[in-house]
KOLVEXVO-968733 format. One record per residue: residue in one letter; x, y, z negated of N, C-alpha, C, CB in turn. Coordinates in steps of 0.2 Angstrom, whole numbers, padded with zeros to 4 digits, always signed. Atoms other than C-alpha are relative to their C-alpha. Glycine has a CB too. Layout:
N
AXYZXYZXYZXYZ;...
***
This chain:
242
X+0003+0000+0006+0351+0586-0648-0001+0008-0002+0004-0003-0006;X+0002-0005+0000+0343+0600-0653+0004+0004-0009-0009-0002+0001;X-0004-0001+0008+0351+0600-0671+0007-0002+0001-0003-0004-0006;X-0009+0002+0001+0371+0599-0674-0003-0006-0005+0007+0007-0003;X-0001+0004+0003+0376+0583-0682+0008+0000+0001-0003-0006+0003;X-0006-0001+0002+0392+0580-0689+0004-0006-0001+0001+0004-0004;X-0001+0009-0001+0398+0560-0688+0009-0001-0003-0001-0004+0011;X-0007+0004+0001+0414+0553-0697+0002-0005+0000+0002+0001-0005;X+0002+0007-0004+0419+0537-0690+0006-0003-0003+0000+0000+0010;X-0005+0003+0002+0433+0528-0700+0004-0004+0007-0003-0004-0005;X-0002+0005-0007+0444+0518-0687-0002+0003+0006-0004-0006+0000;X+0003-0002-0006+0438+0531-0674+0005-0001+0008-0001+0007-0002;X-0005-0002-0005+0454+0529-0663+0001-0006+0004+0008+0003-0003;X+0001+0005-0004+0451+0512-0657-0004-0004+0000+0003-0003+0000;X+0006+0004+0000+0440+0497-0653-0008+0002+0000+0002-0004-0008;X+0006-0002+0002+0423+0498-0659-0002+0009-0003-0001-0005-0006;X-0002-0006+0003+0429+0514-0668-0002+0006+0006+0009+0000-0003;X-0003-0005-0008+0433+0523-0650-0007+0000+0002+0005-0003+0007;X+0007+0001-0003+0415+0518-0642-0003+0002-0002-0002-0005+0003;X+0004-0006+0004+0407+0525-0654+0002+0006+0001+0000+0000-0009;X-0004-0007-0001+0416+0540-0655-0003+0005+0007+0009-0002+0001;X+0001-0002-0008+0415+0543-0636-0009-0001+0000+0006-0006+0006;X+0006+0002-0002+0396+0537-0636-0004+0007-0004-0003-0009-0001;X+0004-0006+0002+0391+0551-0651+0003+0005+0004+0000+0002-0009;X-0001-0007-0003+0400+0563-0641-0003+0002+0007+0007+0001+0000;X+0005-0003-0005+0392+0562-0626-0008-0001-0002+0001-0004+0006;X+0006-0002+0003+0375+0563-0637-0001+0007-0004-0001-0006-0004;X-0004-0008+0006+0383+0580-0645+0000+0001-0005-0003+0006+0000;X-0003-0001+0007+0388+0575-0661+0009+0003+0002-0001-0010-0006;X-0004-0001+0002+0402+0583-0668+0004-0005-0004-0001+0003-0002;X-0003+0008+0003+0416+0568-0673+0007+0000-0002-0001-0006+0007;X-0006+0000+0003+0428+0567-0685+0005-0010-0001-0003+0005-0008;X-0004+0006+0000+0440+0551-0682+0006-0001-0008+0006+0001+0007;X-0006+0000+0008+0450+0546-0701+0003-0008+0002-0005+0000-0011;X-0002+0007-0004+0462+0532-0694+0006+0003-0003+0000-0002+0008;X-0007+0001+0000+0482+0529-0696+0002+0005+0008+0001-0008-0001;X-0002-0003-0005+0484+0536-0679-0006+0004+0005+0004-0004+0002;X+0007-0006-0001+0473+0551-0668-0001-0006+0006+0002+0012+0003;X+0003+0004-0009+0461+0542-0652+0006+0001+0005-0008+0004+0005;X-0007+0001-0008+0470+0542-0635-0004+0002+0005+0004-0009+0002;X+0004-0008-0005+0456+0554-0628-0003+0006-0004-0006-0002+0005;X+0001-0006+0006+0451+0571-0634-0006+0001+0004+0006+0008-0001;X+0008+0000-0002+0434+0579-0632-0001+0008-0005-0006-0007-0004;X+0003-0011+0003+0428+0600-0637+0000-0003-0007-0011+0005+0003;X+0003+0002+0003+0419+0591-0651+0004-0007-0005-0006-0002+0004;X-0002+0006+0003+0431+0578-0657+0007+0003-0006+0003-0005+0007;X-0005-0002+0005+0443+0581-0673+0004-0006+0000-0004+0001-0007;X-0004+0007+0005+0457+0568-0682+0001+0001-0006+0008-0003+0002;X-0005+0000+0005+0462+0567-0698+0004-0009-0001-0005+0003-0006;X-0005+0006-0001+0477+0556-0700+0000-0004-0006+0007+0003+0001;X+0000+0005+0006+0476+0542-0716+0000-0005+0001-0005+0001-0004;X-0003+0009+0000+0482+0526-0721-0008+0000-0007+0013-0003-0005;X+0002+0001+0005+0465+0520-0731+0001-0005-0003-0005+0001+0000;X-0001+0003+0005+0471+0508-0740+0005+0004-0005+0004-0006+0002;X-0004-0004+0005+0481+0522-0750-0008+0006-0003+0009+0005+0006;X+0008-0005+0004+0467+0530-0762+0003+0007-0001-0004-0002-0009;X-0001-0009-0001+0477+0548-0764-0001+0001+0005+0007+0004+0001;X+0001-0004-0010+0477+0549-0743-0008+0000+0000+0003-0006+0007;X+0007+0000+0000+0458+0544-0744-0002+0008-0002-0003-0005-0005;X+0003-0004+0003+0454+0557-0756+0003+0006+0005+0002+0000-0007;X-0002-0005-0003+0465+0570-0748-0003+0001+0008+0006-0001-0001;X+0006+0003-0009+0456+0566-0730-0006+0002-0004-0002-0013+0004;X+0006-0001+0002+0440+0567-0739-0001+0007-0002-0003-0004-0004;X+0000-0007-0001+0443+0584-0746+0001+0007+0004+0001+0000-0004;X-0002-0008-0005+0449+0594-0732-0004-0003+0005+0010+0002+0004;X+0007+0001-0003+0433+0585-0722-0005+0004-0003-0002-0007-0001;X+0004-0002+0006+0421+0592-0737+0002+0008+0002+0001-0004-0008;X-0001-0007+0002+0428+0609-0736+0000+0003+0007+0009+0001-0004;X+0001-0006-0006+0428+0613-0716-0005-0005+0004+0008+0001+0006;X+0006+0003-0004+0413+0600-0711-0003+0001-0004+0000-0007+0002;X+0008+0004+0002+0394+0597-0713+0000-0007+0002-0006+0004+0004;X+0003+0007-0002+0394+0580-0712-0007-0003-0001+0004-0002-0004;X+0006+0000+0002+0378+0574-0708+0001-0008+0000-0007+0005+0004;X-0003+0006+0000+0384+0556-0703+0008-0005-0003+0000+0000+0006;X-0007+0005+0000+0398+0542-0710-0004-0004+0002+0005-0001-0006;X-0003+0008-0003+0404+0527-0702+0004-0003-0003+0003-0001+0006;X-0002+0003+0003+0411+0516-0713+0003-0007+0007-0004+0000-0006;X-0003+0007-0006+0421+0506-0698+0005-0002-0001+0001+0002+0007;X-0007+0005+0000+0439+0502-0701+0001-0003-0003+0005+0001-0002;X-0003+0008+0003+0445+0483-0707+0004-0001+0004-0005-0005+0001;X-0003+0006-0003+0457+0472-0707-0003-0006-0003+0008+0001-0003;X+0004+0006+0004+0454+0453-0710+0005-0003-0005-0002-0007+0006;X-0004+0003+0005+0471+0447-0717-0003-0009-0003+0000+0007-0007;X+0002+0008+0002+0467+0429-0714+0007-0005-0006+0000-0005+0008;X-0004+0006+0002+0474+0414-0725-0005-0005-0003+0005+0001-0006;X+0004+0005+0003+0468+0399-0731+0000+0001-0008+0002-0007+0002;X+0004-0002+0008+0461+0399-0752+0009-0003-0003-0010-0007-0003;X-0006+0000+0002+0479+0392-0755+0004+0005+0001+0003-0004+0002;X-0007-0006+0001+0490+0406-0751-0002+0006+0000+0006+0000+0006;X+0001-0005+0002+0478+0418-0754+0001+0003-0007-0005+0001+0001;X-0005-0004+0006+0484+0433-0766-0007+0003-0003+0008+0007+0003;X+0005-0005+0003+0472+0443-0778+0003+0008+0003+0000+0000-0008;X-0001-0006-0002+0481+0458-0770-0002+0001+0006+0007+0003+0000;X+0006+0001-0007+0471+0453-0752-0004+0002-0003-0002-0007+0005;X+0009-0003+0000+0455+0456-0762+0002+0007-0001-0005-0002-0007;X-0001-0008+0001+0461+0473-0770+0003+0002+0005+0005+0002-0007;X+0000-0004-0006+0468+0479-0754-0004+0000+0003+0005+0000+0005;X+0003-0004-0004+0455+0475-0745-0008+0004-0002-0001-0005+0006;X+0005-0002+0004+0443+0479-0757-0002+0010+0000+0002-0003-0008;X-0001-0007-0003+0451+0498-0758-0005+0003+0009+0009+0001+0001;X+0003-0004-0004+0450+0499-0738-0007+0000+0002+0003+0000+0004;X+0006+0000-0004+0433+0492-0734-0007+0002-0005+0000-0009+0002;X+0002-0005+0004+0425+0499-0750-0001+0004-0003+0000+0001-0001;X+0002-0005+0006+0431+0510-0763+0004+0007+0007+0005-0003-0010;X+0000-0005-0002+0437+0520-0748-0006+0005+0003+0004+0000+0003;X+0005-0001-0003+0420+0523-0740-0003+0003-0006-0002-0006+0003;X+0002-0004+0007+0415+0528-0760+0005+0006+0001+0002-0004-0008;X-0003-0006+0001+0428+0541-0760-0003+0004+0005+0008+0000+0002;X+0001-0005-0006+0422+0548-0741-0007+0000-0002+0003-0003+0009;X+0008+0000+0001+0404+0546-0748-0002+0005-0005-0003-0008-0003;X+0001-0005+0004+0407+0556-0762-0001+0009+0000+0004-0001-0003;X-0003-0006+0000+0415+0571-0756-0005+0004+0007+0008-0002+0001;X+0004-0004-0003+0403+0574-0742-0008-0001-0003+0000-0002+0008;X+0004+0001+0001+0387+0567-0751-0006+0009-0003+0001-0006-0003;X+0002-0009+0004+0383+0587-0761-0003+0002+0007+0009+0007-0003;X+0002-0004-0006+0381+0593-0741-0006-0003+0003+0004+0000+0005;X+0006+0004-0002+0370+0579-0736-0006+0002-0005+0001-0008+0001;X+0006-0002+0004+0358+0582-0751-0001+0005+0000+0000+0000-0006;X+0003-0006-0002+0358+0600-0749-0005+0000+0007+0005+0004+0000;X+0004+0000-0007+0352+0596-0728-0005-0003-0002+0004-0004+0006;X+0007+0007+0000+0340+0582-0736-0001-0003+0005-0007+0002-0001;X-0004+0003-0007+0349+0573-0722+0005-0003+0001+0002+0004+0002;X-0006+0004-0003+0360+0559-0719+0000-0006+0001+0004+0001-0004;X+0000+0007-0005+0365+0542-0710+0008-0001-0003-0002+0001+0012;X-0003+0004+0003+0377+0530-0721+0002-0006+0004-0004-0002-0004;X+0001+0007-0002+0383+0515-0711+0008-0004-0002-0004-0001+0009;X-0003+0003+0003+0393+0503-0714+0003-0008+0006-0005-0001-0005;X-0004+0006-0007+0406+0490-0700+0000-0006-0005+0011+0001+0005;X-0001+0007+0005+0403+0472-0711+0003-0004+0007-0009-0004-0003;X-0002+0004-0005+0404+0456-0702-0005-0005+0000+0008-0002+0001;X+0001+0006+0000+0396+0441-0700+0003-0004-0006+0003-0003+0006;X-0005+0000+0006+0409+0436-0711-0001-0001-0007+0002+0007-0001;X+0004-0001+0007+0400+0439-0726-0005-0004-0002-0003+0006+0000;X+0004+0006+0003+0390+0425-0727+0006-0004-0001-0006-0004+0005;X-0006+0004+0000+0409+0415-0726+0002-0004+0005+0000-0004-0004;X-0003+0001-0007+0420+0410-0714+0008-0003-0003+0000+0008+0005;X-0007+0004+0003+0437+0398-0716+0004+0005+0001+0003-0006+0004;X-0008-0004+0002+0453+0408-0721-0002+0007-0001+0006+0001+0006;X+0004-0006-0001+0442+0425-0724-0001+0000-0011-0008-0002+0006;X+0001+0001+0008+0444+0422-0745-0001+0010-0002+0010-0005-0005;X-0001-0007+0001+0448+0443-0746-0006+0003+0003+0005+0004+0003;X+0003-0004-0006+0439+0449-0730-0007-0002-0004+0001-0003+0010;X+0006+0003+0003+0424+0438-0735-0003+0005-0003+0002-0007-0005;X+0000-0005+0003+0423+0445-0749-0002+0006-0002+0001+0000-0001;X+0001-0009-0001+0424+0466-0747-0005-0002+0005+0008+0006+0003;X+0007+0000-0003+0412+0461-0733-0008+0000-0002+0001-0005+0002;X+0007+0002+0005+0400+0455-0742-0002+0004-0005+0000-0006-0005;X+0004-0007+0004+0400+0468-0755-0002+0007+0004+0007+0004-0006;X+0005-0003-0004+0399+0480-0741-0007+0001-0001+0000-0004+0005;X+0007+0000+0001+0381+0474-0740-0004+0000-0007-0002-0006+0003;X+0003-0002+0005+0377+0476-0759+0002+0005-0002+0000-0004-0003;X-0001-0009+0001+0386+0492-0760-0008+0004+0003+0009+0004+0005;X+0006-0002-0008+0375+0499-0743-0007+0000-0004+0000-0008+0009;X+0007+0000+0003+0359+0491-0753-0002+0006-0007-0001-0007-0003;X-0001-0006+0004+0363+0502-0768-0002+0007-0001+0002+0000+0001;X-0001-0009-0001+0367+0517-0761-0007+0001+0003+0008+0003+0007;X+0007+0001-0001+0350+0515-0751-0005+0002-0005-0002-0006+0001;X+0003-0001+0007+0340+0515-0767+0001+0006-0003+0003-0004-0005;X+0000-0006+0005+0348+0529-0775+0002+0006+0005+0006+0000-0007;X+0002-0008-0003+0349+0540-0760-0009+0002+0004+0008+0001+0008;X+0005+0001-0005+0332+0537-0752-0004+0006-0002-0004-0007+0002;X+0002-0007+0004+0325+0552-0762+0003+0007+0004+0002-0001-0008;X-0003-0005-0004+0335+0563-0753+0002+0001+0008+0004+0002-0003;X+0003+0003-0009+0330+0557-0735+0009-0001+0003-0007+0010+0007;X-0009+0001-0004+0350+0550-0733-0004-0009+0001+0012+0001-0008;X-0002+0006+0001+0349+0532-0727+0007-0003+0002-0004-0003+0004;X-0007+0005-0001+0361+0518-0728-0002-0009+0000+0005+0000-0007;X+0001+0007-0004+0363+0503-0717+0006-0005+0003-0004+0003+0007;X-0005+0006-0001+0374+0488-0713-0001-0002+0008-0001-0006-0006;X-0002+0005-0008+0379+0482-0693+0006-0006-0004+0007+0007+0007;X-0006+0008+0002+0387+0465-0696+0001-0005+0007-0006-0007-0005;X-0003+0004-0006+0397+0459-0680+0000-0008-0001+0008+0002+0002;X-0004+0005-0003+0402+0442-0674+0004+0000+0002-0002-0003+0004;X-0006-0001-0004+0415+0439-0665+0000+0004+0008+0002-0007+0002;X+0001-0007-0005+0419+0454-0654+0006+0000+0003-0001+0009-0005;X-0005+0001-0004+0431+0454-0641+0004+0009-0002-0005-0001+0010;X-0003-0005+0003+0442+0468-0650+0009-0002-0001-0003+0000-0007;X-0006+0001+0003+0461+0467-0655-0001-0003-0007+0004+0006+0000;X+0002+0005+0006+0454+0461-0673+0000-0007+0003-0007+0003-0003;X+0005+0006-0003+0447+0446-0663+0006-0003+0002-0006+0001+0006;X-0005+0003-0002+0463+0443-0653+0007-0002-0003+0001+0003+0003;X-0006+0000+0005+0475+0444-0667-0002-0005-0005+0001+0006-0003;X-0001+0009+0003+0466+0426-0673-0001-0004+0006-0006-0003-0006;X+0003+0003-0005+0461+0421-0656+0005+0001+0007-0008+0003+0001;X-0002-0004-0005+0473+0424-0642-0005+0001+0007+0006-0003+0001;X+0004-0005-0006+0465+0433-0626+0001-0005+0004+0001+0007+0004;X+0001+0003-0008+0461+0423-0610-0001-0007-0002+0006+0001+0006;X-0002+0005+0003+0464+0408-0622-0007-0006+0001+0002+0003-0007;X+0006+0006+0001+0455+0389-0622-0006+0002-0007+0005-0009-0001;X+0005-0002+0007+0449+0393-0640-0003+0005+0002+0004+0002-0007;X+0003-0005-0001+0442+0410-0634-0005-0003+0005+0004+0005+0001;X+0007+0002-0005+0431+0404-0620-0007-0009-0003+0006-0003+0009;X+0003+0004+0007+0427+0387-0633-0005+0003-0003+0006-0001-0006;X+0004-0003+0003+0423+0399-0644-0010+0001+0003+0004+0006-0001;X+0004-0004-0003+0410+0408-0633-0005-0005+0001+0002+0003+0006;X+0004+0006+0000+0401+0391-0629-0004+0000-0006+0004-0007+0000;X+0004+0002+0005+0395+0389-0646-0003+0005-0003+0003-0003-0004;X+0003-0006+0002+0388+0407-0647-0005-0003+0004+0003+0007+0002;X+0008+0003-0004+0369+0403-0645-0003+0003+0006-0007+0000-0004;X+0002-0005-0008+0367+0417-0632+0006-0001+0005+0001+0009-0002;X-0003+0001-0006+0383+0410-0623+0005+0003+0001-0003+0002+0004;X-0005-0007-0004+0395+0425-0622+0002+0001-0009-0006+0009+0006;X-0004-0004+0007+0408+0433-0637-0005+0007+0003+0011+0001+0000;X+0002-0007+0000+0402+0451-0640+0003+0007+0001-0003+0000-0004;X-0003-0006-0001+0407+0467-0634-0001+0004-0004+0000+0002+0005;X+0001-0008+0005+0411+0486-0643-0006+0002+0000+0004+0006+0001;X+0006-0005-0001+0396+0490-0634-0006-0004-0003-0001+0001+0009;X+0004+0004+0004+0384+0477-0641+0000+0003-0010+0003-0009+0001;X+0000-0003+0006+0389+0485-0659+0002+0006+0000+0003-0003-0003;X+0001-0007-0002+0390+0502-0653-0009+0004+0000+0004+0000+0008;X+0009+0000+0000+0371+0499-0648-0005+0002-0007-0002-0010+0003;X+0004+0001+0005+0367+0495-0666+0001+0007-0007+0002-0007-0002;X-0001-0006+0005+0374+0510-0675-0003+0007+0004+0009+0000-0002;X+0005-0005-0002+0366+0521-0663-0006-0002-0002-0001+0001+0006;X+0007+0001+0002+0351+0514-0669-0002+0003-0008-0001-0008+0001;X+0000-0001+0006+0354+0517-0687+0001+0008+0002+0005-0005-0004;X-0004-0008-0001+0362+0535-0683-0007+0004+0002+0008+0001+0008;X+0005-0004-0005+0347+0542-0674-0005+0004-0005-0004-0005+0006;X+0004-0002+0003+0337+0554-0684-0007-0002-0001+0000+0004+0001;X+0005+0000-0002+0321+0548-0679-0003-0006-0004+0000-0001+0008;X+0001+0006+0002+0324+0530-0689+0001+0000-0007+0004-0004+0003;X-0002-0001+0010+0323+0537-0708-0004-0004-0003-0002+0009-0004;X+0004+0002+0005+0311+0525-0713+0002-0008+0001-0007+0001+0001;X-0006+0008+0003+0325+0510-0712+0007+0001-0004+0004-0005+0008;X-0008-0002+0004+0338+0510-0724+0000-0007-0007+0000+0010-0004;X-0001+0009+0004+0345+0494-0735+0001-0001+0003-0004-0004-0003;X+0000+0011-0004+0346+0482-0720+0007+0001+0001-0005-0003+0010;X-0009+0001-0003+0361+0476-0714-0005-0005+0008+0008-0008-0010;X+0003+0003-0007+0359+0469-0693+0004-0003+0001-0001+0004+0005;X-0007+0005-0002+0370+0455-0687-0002+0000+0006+0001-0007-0003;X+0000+0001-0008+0375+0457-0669+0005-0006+0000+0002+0008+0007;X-0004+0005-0001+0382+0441-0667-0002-0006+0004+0001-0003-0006;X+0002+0004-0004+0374+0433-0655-0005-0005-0004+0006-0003+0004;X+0002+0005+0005+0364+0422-0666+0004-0004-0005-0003-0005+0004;X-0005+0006+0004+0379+0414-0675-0003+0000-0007+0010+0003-0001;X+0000+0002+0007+0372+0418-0692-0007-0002-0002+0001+0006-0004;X+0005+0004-0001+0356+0409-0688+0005-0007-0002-0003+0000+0009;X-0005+0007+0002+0368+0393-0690+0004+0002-0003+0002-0005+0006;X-0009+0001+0003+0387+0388-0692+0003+0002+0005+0003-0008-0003;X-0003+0002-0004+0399+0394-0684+0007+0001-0003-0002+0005+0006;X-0005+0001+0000+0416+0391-0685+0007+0005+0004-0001-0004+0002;X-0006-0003-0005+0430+0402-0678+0010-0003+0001+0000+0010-0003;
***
């Protein structure tokens, strides 16, 4: 790249988080990871900061010692949990936790770099939804912050597109991840089941939604912003069940 970029990747230290991570850096972004714990490979170009974002002090405090030694020209709004249950034994403190981490922290990290991006007249918003978000059994919380996800993202679209920032929504399916295995077990009858009734055949890999946030990320694509993309194999064409 001929220009520095500067990518903050929520959840950078694993999963979908990591393959990003690793994919802007061999493209020469600069990549700052805000996870609970640092990746488990380093890189010239690769930062951590350490935060629990379901705790809003830590957010904030992450975001302002980001703002103060970064140009942030990119966030990634990538870390979730699902915290399943069924509508009976869900709690209103699943919504408000996941509500914090899946959006009012992504407001905190939006805030505190957004002054830099307006001054560049320059920036790429995105956003790890799910599938999800249209609804899904035991997903009463997830659901939920999911879905506002995609009307936050519309929003912020709107009121930053004047100052050439877009903001864009990736929306997985079921993604062969540790999320995924921790309702599904690995190698499992249900896991290969599952895959059957993916219209393309196959569960989806990091790299399938790695694909889609390069796409959004890339300077070249300032004149998409608002959408939300669902790599889900087609699931959200129909019903799917998990």
């Amino acid at each position: 790249m001929s220009e520095t970029y500067t990518a903050i990747i929520t959840g950078g230290n694993k999963g979908i988080g990591a393959d990003l991570a690793q994919r802007m850096l061999g493209e020469g972004y600069h990549v700052i990871s805000v996870a609970r714990r640092p990746p488990d490979f380093t890189h010239d170009r690769l930062s951590s900061v350490e935060a629990d974002l379901l705790d809003p002090q830590a957010v904030k405090e992450a975001a302002s010692e980001i703002a103060a030694n970064h140009d942030v020209s990119h966030l990634i709004h990538n870390a979730g949990l699902i915290w399943p249950n069924l509508v009976e034994e869900a709690k209103p403190e699943d919504i408000t936790g996941l509500a914090q981490l899946h959006l009012g922290s992504a407001l905190t990290l939006l805030q505190a770099v957004l002054p830099a991006m307006k001054a560049r007249r320059f920036g790429r918003v995105m956003f790890n939804a799910s599938r999800a978000a249209l609804g899904a059994p035991t997903r009463t919380a997830y659901s939920a912050s999911k879905a506002g996800m995609i009307g936050m993202a519309r929003t912020w679209a709107l009121e930053l597109a004047k100052h050439q920032i877009t903001v864009n929504v990736v929306a997985p399916g079921p993604i062969l991840t540790d999320n995924f295995w921790g309702i599904v077990p690995k190698g499992s009858d249900a896991e290969s089941t599952l895959a059957t009734r993916i219209p393309v055949g196959r569960l989806g890999t990091v790299e399938d939604v790695t694909n889609a946030f390069m796409f959004f990320s890339d300077p070249r694509n300032g004149f998409v912003t608002g959408q939300t993309l669902y790599v889900c194999g087609g699931a959200s064409v129909g019903t799917l069940q998990i």
